[in-house]
C-alpha beads as a LAMMPS data file, in Angstrom:
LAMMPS data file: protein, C-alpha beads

108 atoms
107 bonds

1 atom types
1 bond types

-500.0 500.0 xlo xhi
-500.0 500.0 ylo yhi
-500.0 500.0 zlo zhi

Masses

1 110.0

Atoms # bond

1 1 1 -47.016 -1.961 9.011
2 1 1 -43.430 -2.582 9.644
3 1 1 -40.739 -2.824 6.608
4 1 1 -39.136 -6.072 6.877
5 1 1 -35.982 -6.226 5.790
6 1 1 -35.720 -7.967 2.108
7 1 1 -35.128 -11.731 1.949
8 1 1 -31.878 -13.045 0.631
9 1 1 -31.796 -16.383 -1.382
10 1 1 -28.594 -18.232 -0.230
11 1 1 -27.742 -21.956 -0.557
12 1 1 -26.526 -23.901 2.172
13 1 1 -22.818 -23.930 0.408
14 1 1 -22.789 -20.315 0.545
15 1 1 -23.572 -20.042 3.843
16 1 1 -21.116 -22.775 5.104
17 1 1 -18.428 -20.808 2.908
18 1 1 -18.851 -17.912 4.179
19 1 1 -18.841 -19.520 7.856
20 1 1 -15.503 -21.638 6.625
21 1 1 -13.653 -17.820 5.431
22 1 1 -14.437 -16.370 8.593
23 1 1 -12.987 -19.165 10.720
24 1 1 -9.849 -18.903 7.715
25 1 1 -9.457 -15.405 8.553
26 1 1 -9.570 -15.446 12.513
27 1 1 -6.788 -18.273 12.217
28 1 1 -9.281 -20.661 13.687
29 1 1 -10.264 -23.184 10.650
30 1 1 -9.426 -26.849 11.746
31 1 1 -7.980 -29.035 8.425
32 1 1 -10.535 -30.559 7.858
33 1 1 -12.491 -27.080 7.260
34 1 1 -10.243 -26.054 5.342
35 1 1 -10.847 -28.876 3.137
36 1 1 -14.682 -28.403 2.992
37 1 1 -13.919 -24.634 1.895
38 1 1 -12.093 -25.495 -1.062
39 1 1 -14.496 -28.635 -2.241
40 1 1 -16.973 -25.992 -2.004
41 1 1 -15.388 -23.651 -4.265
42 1 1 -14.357 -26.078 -6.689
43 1 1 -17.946 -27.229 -6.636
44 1 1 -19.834 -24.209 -7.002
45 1 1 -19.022 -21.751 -10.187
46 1 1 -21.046 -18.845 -8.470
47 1 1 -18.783 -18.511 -5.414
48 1 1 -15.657 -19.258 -7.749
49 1 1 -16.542 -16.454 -9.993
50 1 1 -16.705 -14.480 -6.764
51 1 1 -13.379 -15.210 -5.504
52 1 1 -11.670 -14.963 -9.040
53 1 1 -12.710 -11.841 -9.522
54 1 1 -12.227 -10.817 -5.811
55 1 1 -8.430 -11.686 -6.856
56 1 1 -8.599 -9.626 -9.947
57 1 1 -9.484 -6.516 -8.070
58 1 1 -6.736 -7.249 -5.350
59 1 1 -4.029 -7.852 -8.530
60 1 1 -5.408 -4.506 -10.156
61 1 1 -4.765 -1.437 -7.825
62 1 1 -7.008 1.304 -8.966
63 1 1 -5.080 4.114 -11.230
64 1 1 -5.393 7.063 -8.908
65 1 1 -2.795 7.422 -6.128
66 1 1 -3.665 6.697 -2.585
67 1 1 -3.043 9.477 -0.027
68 1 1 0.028 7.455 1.378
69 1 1 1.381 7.190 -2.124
70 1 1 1.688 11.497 -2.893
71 1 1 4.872 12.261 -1.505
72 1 1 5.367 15.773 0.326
73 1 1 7.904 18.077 -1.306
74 1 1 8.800 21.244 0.299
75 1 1 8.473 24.661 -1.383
76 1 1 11.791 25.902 -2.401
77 1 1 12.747 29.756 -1.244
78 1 1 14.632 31.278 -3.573
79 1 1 18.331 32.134 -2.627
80 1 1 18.868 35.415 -1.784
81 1 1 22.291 37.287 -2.500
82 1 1 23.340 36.308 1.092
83 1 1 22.907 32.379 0.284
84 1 1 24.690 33.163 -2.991
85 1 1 27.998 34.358 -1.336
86 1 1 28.097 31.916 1.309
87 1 1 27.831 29.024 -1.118
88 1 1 30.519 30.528 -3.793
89 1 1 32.235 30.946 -0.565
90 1 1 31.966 27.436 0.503
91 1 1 32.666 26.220 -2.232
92 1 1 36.286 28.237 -2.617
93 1 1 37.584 27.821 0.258
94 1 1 36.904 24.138 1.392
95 1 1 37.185 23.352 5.118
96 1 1 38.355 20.244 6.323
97 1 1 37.398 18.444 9.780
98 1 1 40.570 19.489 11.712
99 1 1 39.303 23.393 10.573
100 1 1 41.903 24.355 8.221
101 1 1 41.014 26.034 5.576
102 1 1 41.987 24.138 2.171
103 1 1 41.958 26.324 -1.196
104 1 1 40.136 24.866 -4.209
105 1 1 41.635 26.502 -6.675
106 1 1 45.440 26.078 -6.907
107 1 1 47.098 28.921 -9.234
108 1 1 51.099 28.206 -9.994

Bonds

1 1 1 2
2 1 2 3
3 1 3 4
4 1 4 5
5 1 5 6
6 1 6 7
7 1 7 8
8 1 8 9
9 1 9 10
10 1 10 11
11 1 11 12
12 1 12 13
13 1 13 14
14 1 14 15
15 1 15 16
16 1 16 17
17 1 17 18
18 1 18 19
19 1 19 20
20 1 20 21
21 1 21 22
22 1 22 23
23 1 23 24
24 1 24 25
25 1 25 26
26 1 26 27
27 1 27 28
28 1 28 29
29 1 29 30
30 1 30 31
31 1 31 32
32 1 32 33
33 1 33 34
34 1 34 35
35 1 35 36
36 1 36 37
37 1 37 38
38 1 38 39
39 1 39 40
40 1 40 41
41 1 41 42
42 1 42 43
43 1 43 44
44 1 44 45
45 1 45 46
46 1 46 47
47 1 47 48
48 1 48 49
49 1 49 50
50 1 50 51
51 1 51 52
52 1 52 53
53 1 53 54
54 1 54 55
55 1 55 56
56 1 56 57
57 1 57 58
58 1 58 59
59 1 59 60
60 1 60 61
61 1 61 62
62 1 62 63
63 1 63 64
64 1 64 65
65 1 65 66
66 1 66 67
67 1 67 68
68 1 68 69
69 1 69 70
70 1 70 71
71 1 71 72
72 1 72 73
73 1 73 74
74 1 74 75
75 1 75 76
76 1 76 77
77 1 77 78
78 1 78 79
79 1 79 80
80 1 80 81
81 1 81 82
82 1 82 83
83 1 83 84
84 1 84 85
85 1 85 86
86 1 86 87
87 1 87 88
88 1 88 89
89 1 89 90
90 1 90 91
91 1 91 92
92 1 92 93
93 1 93 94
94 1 94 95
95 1 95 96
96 1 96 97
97 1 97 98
98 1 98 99
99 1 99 100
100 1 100 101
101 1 101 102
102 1 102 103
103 1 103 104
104 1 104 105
105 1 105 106
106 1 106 107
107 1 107 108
């Protein structure tokens, strides 16, 4: 005996909406369509519900943090002595873009 699949109750509004959001979506939905689509969801409080609360969810993003939204810091290594003398270095004797070497600290 084969399983048939179960039967689903629909109304012809829900069916014509859901034919109406399809054409809305594809960019294909004629004025007049348009029209139809939105007498039938100020007609019918079941399919308004629906959409409200579609909203609501889009409004709401869920708490947790998408994979798109964890940003990718880089391990720091610590300095070693080397990196430490280079930067005092640096940092003494600053050099300008034609090469010279400018002091940072001026002692009278």
């Amino acid at each position: 005996m084969k399983h048939q699949k179960q039967l689903e109750r629909r109304t012809f509004s829900q069916d014509r909406f859901d034919i109406l959001i399809k054409r809305q979506k594809s960019g294909k939905a004629t004025f007049n369509e348009l029209t139809e689509l939105d007498e039938i969801v100020n007609r019918d409080p079941a399919i308004r519900e629906s959409i409200l609360e579609e909203m609501q969810a889009m409004d709401n993003p869920p708490d947790t943090p998408m994979q798109q939204d964890i940003l990718y810091t880089p391990p720091v290594k610590p300095q070693t002595i080397l990196d430490k003398i280079k930067s005092f270095l640096s940092r003494l004797l600053m050099i300008t873009s034609t090469g010279e070497l400018i002091p940072a600290y001026v002692v009278k």
